[in-house]
C-alpha positions in Angstrom: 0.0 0.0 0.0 1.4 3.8 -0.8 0.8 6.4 1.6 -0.7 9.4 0.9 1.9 12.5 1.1 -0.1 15.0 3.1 0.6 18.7 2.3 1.6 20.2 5.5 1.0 23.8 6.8 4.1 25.0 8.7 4.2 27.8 11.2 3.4 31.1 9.4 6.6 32.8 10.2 6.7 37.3 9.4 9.9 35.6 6.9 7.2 33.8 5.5 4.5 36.4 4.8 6.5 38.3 2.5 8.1 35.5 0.3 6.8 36.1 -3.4 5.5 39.5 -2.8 8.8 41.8 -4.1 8.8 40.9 -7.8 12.8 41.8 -7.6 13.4 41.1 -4.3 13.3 38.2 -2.5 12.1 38.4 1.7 15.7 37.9 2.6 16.7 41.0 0.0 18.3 38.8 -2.8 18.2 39.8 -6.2 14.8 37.2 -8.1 15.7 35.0 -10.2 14.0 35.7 -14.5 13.6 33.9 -17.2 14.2 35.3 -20.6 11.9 34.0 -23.8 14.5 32.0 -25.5 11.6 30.8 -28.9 8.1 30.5 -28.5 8.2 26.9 -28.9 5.2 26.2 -27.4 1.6 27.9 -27.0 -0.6 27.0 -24.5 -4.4 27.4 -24.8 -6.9 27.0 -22.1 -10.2 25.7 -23.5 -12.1 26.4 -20.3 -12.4 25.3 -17.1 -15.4 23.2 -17.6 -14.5 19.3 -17.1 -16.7 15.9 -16.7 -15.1 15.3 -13.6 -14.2 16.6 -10.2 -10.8 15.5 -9.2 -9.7 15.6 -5.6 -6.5 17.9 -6.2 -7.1 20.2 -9.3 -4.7 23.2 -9.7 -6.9 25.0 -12.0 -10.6 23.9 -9.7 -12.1 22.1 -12.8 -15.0 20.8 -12.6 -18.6 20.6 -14.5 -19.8 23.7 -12.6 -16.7 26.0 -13.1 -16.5 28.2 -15.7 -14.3 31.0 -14.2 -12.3 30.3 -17.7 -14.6 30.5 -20.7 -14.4 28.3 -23.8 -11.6 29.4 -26.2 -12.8 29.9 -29.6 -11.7 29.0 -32.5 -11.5 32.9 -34.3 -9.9 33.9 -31.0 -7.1 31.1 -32.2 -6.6 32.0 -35.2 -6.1 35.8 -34.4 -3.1 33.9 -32.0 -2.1 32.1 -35.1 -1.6 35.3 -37.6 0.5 36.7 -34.8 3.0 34.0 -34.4 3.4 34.5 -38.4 3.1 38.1 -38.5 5.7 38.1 -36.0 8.3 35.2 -36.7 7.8 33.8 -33.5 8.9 30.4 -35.4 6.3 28.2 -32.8 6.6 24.6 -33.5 3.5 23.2 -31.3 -0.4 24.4 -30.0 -1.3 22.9 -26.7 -4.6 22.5 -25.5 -5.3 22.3 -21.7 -8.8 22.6 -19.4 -10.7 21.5 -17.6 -11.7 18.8 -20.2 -10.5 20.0 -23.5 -13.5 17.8 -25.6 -16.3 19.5 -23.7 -15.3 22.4 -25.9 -17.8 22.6 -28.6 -15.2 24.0 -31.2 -12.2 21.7 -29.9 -11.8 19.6 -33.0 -12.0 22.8 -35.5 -9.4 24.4 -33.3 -7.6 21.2 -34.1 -8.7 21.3 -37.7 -7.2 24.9 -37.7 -3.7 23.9 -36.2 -2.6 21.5 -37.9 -3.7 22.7 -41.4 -1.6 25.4 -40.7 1.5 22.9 -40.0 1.7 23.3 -36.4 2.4 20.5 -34.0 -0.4 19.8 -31.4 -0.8 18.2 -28.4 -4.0 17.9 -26.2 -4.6 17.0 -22.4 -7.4 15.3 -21.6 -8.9 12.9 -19.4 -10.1 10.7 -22.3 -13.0 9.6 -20.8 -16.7 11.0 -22.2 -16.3 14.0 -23.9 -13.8 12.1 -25.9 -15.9 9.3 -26.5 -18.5 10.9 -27.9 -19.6 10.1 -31.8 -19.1 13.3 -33.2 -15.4 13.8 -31.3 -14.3 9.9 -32.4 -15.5 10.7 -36.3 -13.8 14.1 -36.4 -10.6 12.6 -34.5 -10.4 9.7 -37.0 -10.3 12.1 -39.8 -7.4 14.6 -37.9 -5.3 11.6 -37.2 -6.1 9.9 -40.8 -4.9 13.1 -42.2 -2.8 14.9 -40.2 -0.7 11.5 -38.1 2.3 12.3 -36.3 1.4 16.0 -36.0 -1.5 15.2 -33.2 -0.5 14.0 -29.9 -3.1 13.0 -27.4 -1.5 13.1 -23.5 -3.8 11.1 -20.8 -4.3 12.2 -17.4 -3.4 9.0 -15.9 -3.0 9.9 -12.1 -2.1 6.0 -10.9 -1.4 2.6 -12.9 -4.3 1.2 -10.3 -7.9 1.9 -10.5 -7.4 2.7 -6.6 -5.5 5.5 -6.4 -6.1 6.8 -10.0 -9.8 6.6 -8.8 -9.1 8.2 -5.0 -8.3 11.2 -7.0 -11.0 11.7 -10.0 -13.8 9.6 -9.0 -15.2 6.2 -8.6 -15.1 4.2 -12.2 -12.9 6.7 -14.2 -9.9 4.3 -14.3 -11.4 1.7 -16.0 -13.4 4.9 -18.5 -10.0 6.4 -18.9 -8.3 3.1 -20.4 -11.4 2.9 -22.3 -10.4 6.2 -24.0 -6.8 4.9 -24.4 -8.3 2.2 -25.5 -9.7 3.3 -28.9 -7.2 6.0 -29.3 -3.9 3.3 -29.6 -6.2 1.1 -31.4 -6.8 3.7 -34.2 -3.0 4.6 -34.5 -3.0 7.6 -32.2 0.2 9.1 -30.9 -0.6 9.4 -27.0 1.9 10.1 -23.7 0.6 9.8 -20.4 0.5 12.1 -17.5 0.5 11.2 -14.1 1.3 12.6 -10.7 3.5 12.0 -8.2 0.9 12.6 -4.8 1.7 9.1 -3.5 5.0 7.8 -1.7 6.1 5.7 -4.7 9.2 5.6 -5.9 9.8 6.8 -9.1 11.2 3.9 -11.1 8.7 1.5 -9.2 6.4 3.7 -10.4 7.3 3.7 -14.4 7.7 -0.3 -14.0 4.4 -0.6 -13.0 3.1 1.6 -15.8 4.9 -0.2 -18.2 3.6 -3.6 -17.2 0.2 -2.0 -17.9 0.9 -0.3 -20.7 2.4 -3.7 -22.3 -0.5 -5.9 -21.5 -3.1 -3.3 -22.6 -0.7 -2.8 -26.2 -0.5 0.7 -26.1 2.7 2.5 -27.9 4.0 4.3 -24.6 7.6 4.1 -23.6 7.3 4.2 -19.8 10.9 4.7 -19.5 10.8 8.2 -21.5 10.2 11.2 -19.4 8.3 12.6 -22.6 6.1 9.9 -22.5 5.2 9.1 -19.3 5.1 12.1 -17.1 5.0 12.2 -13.8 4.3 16.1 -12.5 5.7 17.1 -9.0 2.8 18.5 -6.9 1.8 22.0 -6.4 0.4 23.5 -3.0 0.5 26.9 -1.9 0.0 26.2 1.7 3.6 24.5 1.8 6.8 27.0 2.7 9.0 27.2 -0.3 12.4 28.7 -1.1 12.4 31.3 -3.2 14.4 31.1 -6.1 17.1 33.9 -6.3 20.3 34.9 -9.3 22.5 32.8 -7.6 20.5 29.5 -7.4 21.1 29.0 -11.0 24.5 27.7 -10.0 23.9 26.5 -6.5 21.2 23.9 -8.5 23.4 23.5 -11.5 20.1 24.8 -13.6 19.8 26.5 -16.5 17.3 28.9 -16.8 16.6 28.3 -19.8 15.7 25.0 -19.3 12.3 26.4 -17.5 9.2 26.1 -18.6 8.6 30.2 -18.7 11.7 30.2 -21.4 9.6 28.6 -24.0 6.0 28.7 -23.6 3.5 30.8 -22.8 -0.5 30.4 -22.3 -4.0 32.2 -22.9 -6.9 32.2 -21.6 -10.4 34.1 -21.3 -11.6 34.5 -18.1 -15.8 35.2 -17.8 -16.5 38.6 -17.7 -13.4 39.6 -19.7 -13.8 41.1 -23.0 -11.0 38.8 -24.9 -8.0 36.5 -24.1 -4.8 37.2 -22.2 -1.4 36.3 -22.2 0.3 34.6 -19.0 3.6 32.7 -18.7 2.5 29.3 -18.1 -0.2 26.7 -17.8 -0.1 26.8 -13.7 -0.9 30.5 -13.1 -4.3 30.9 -14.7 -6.3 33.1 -12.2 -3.3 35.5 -11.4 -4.0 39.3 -12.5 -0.5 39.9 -11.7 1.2 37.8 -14.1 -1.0 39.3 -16.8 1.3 39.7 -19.8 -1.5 41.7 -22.3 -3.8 40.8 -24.3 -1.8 39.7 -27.7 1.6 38.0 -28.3 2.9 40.9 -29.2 2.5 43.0 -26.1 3.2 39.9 -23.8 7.4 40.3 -25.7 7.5 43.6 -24.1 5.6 43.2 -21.1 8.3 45.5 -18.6 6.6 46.3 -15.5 5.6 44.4 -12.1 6.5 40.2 -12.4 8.1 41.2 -16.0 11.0 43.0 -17.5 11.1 42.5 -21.4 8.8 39.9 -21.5 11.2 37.8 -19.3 9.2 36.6 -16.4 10.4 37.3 -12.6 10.2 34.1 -10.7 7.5 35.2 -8.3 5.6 32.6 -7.7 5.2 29.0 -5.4 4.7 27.3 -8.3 7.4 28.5 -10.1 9.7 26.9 -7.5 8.6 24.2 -5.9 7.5 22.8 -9.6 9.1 24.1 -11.9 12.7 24.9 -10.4 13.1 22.7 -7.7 10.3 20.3 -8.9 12.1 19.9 -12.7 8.2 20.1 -13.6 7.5 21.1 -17.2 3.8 20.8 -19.2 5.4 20.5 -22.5 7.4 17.3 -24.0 
């Protein structure tokens, strides 16, 4: 049996309070660490927070009753894609993230759109009903008949047993998620897997178990490749976290422009809002601070508050404890 790591409050210390609050300074008075846009490799699009499920531990609060993030829509993409050509940004992929990404009613034109236009795509989802329905499987035959390696479908996979998979997104959803994967390797799909690290397993016993599942169940998954099983470090804001200063670069032997913020960034259109904006990442989606502008274009310059130059000040939990310290990344 695993044990499930509990997130732990510590004792609110004054130290504490004023971590991630400077964007230049850190509490202790050390110059914060930034990350510079190297290449817009990778952009991120939230199709809403809406999702079939519920899970447990959500970092976005997914669920069928949220819709704090609005579905993306399919001429606000491709006002996104003129600007990465207008501009010579030189992207290579469009990801699609949620809640559920297939309880978008314009997912699979946004697909359509994407990959027409020779981009790479890649799109998280739980692979359960949304996915399964009709209409999604007949327009997903046809993107992958047509457009093959260019789709990639990543599985939210939170366990290799129904027990603690299940703990976390509901009763039955392991056995409908495999389902999903299912049809998808059985119709030539190209498909990761991402999972989470929440339970006291150790990493390698954890990717030998997933590859004796994948292996009886036939799927095309190396479990042993980091890009195709992933296994995200956890987030919680509650838990005290370093804060990541100039000179942790070398005290971590990192490279900053190995982080996630170096390469990606992410929209989204929050209810109420009149359009889209820009953030640095996928994990950040409600923070008004980190507001980059509501284009590509302005988001390059973005030079005030958590930004200078469109680099992006490291002022955040979750740019620490996941992505620094964590080695977390969304994209492959």
């Amino acid at each position: 049996m695993f044990v499930r790591m509990l997130a732990y409050e510590k004792d609110i210390t004054p130290l504490a309070l004023q971590k991630f609050v400077d964007p230049d300074k850190t509490a202790k008075g050390d110059d914060r660490a930034l990350v510079p846009l190297k290449k817009l490799e990778t952009l991120w699009v939230n199709t809403g927070t809406l999702c079939n499920i519920t899970c447990a531990h959500c970092y976005i609060l997914s669920s069928p009753t949220n819709d704090d993030l609005v579905y993306f829509t399919t001429d606000e993409l491709a006002r996104l894609l003129d600007e990465i050509r207008n501009l010579n940004l030189g992207t290579r992929e469009i990801a699609f993230t949620g809640g559920e990404p297939f309880m978008n009613p314009q997912m699979c034109d946004m697909l359509q759109l994407v990959l027409e236009q020779g981009f790479d795509a890649l799109v998280l989802t739980n692979a359960t009903q949304p996915l399964q329905r009709p209409k999604v499987k007949q327009d997903l035959l046809g993107l992958q008949k047509q457009y093959g390696e260019q789709l990639t479908l990543r599985i939210s996979l939170d366990h290799h047993s129904a027990e603690y998979h299940d703990e976390e997104r509901g009763l039955g959803n392991f056995s409908k998620a495999l389902e999903g994967i299912d049809w998808l390797s059985e119709n030539g799909f190209k498909l990761n897997i991402a999972s989470r690290s929440i339970w006291n397993e150790d990493e390698m016993a954890a990717r030998a178990a997933f590859a004796k599942l994948i292996a009886e169940r036939n799927y095309q998954i190396d479990a042993n490749s980091g890009a195709e099983l992933i296994i995200f470090p956890e987030m919680d804001e509650r838990v005290d976290v370093p804060e990541i200063t100039t000179d942790c670069w070398d005290i971590l032997s990192l490279d900053p422009m190995d982080m996630m913020c170096a390469t990606s960034r992410m929209v989204v259109h929050r209810k109420g809002e009149d359009g889209f904006k820009v953030l640095p990442c996928t994990l950040i989606a409600y923070e008004a601070a980190f507001e980059m502008g509501e284009s590509l274009e302005a988001s390059l310059s973005a030079n005030e508050g958590n930004f200078r130059a469109g680099a992006v000040k490291l002022n955040h939990q979750h740019c620490a404890k996941f992505c620094v310290l964590g080695g977390g990344s969304c994209s492959a």
